[in-house]
FIKOLZA-1660 file (N, C-alpha, C; in steps of 0.1 Angstrom, whole numbers, plus 5000, padded with zeros to 4 digits):
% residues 112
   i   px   py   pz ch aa at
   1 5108 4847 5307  A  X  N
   1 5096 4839 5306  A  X CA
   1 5085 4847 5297  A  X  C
   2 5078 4842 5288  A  X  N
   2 5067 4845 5282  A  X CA
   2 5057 4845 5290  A  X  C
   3 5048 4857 5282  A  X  N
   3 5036 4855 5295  A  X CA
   3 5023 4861 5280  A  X  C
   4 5012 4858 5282  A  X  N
   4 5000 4864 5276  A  X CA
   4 5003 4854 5263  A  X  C
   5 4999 4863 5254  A  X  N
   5 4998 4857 5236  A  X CA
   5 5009 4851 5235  A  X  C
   6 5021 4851 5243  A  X  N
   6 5028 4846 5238  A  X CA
   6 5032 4833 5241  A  X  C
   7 5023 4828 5253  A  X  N
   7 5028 4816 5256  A  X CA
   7 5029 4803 5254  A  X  C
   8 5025 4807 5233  A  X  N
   8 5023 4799 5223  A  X CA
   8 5036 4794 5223  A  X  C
   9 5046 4797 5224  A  X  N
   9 5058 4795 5218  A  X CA
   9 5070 4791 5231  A  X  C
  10 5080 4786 5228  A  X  N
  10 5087 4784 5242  A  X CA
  10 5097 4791 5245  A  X  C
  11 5101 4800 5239  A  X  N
  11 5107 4811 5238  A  X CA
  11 5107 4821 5232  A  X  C
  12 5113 4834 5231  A  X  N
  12 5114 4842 5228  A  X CA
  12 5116 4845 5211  A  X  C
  13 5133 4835 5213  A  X  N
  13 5138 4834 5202  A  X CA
  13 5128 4821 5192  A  X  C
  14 5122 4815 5196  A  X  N
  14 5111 4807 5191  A  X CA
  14 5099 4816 5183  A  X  C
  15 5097 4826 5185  A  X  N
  15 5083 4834 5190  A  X CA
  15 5092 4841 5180  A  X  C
  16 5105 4848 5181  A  X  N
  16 5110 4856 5165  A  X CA
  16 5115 4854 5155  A  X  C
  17 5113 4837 5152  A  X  N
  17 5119 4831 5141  A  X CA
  17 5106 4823 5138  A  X  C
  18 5096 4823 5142  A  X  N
  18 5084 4823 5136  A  X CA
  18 5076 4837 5130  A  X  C
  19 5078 4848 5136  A  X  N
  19 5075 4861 5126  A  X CA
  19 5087 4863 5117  A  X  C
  20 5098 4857 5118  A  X  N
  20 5107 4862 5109  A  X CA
  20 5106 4857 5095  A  X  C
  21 5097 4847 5096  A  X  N
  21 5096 4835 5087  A  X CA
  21 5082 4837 5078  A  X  C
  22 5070 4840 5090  A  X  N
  22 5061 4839 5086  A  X CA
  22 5057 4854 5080  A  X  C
  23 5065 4861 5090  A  X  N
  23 5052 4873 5089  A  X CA
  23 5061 4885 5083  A  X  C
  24 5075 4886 5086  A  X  N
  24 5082 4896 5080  A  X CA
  24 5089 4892 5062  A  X  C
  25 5091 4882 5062  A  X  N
  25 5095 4876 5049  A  X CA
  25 5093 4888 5036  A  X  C
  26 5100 4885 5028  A  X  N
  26 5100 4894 5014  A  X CA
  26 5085 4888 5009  A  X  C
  27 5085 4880 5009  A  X  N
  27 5072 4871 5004  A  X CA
  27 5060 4877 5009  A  X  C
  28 5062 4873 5023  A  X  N
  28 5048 4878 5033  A  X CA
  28 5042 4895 5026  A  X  C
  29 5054 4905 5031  A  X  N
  29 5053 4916 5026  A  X CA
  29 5048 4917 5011  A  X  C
  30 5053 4916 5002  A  X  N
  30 5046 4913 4991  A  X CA
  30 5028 4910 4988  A  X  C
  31 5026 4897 4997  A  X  N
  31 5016 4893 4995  A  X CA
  31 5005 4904 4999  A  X  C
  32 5011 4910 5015  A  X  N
  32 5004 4917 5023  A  X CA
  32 4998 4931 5016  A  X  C
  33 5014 4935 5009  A  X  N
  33 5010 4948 4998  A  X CA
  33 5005 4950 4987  A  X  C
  34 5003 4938 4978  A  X  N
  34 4993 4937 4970  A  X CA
  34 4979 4935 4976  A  X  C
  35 4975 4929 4988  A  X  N
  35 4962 4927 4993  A  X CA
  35 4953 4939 4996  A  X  C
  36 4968 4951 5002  A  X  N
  36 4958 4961 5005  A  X CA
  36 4960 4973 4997  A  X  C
  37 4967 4970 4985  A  X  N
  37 4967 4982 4975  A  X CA
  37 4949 4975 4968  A  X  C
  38 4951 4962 4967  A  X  N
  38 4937 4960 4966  A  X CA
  38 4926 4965 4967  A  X  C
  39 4931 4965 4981  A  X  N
  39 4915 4971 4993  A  X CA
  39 4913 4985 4988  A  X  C
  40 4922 4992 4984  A  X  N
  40 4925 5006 4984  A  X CA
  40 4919 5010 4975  A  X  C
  41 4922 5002 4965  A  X  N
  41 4915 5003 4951  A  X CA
  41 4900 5004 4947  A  X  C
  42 4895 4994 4954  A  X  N
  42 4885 4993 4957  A  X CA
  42 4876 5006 4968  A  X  C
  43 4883 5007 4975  A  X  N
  43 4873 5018 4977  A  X CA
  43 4877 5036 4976  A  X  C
  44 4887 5035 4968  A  X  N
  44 4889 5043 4957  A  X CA
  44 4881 5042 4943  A  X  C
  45 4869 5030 4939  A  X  N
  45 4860 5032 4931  A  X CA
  45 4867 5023 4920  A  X  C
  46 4877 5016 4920  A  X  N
  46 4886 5005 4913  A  X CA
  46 4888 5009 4897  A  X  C
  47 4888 5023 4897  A  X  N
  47 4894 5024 4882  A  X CA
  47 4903 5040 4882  A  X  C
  48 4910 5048 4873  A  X  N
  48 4917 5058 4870  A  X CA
  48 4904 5067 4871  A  X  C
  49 4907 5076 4877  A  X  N
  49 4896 5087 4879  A  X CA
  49 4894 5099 4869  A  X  C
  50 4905 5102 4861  A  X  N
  50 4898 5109 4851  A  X CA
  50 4899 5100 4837  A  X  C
  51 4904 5087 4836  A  X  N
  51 4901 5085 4820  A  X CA
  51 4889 5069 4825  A  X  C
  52 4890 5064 4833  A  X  N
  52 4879 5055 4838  A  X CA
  52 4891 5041 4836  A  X  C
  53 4901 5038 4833  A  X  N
  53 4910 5025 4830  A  X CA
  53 4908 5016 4843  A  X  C
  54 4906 5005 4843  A  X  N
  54 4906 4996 4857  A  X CA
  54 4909 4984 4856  A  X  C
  55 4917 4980 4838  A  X  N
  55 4918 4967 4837  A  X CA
  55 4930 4960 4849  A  X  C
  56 4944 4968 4851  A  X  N
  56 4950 4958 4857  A  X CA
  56 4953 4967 4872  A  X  C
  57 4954 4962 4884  A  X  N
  57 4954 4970 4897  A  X CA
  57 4973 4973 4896  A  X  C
  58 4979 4967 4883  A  X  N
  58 4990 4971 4888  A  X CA
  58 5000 4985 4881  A  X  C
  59 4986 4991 4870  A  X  N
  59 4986 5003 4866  A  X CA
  59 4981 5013 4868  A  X  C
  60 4976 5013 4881  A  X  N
  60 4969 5022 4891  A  X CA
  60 4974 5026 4899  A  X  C
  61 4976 5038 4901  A  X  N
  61 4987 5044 4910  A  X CA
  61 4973 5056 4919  A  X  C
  62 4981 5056 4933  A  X  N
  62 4976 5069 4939  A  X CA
  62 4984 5086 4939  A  X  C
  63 4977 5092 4940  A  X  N
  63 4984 5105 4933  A  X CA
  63 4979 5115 4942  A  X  C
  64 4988 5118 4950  A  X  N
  64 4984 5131 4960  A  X CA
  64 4981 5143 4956  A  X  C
  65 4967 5148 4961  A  X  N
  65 4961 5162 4951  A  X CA
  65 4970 5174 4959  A  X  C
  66 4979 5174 4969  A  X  N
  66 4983 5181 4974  A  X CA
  66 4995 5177 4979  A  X  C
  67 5005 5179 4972  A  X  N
  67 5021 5176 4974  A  X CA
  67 5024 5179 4989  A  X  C
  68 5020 5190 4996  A  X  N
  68 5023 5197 5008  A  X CA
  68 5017 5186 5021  A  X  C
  69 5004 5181 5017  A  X  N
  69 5000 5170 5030  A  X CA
  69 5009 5157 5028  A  X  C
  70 5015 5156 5021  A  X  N
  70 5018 5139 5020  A  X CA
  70 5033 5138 5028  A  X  C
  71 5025 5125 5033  A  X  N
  71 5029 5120 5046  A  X CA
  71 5042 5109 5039  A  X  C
  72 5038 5100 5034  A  X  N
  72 5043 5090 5030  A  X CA
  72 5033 5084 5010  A  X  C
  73 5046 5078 5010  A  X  N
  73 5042 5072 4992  A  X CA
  73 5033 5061 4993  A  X  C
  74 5025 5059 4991  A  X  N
  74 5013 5045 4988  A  X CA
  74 5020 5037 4975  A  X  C
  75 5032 5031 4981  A  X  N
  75 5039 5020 4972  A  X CA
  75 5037 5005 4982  A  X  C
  76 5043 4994 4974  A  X  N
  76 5040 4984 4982  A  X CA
  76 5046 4983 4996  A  X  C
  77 5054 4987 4994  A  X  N
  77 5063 4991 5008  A  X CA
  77 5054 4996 5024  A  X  C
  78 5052 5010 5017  A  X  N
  78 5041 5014 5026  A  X CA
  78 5036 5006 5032  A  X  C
  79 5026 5001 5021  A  X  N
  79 5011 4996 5022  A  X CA
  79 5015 4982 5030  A  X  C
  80 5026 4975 5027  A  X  N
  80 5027 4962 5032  A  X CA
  80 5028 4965 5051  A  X  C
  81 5038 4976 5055  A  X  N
  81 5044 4976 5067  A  X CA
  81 5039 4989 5077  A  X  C
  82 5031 4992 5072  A  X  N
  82 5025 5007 5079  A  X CA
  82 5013 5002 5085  A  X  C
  83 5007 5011 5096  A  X  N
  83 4995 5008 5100  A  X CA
  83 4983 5011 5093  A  X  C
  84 4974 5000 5090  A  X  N
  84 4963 5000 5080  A  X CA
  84 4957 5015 5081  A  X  C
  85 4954 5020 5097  A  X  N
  85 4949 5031 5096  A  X CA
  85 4955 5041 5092  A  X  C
  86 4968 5045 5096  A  X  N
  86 4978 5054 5085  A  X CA
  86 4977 5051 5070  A  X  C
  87 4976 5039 5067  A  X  N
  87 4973 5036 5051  A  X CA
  87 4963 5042 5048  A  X  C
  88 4955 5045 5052  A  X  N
  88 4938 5048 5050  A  X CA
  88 4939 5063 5054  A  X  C
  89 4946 5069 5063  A  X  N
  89 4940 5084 5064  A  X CA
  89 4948 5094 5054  A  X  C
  90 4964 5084 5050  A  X  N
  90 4969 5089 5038  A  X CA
  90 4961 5086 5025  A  X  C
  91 4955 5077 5022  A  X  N
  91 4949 5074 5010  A  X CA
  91 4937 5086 5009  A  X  C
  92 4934 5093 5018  A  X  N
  92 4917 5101 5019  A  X CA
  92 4924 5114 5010  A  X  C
  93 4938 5114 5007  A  X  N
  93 4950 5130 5005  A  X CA
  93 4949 5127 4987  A  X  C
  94 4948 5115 4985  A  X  N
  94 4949 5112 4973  A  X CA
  94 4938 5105 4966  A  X  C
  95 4937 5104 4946  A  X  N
  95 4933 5105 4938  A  X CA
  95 4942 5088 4933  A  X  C
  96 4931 5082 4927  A  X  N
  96 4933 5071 4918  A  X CA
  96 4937 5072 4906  A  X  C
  97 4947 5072 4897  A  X  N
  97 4950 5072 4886  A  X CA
  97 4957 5061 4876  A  X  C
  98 4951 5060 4867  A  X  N
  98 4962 5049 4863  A  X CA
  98 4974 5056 4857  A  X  C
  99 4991 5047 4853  A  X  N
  99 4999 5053 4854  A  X CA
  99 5003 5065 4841  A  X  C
 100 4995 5062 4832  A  X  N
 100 4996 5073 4823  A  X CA
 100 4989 5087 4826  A  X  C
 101 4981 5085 4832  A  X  N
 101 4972 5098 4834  A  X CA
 101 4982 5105 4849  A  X  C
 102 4986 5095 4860  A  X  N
 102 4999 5098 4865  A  X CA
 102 5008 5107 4859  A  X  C
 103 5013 5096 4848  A  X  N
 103 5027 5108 4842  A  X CA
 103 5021 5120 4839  A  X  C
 104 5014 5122 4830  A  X  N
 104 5007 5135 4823  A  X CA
 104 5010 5146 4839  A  X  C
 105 5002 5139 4845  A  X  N
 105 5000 5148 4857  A  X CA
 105 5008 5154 4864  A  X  C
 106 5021 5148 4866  A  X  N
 106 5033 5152 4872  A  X CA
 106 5040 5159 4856  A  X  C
 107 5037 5156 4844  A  X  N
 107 5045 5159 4836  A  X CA
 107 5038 5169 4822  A  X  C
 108 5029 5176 4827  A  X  N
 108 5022 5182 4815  A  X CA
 108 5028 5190 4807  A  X  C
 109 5040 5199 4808  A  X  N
 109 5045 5202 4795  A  X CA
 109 5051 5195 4785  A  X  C
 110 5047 5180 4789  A  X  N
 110 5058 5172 4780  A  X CA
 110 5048 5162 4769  A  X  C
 111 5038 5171 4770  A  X  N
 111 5026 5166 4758  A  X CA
 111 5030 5171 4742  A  X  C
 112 5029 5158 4738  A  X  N
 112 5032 5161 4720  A  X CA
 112 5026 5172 4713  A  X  C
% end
């Protein structure tokens, strides 16, 4: 028997094929990880932090100033299925970059 929030649904199996559909979907996720790399963005100051780039949110990458604290990757994956507040206390570890100032950064001997 369902009891509380759930007693929307008439079963169980009702109640997990409505998250399975609505809420877990490749789609859903997607939508959900673009929404909050968004948010991230934004209050990360919505552009690459040392060259100033902010045309497209999907060449902005986060970049951990300290390899040793990182918990987890701020890819869509993350961002879609983690708890917003883990999203956010990992995002405080990192720097906004767009993806060129990224590579440089992980890759500086490999300048022309």
């Amino acid at each position: 028997m369902l009891a509380g929030r759930q007693k929307k649904y008439c079963s169980r199996n009702c109640k997990n094929a409505h998250n399975n559909l609505n809420l877990q979907s490749y789609e859903a996720q997607q939508k959900r990880g673009r929404e909050r790399k968004l948010e991230l963005i934004k209050l990360k100051g919505g552009k690459c932090s040392r060259c100033g780039y902010g045309q497209n949110h999907s060449a902005l990458e986060f970049h951990h100033t300290n390899p040793e604290e990182k918990e987890f990757a701020l890819d869509l994956r993350s961002l879609s299925n983690r708890k917003w507040e883990a999203v956010l206390e990992e995002a405080k570890k990192c720097m906004l970059l767009c993806s060129n100032c990224h590579a440089e950064e992980h890759n500086p001997d490999c300048a022309i």
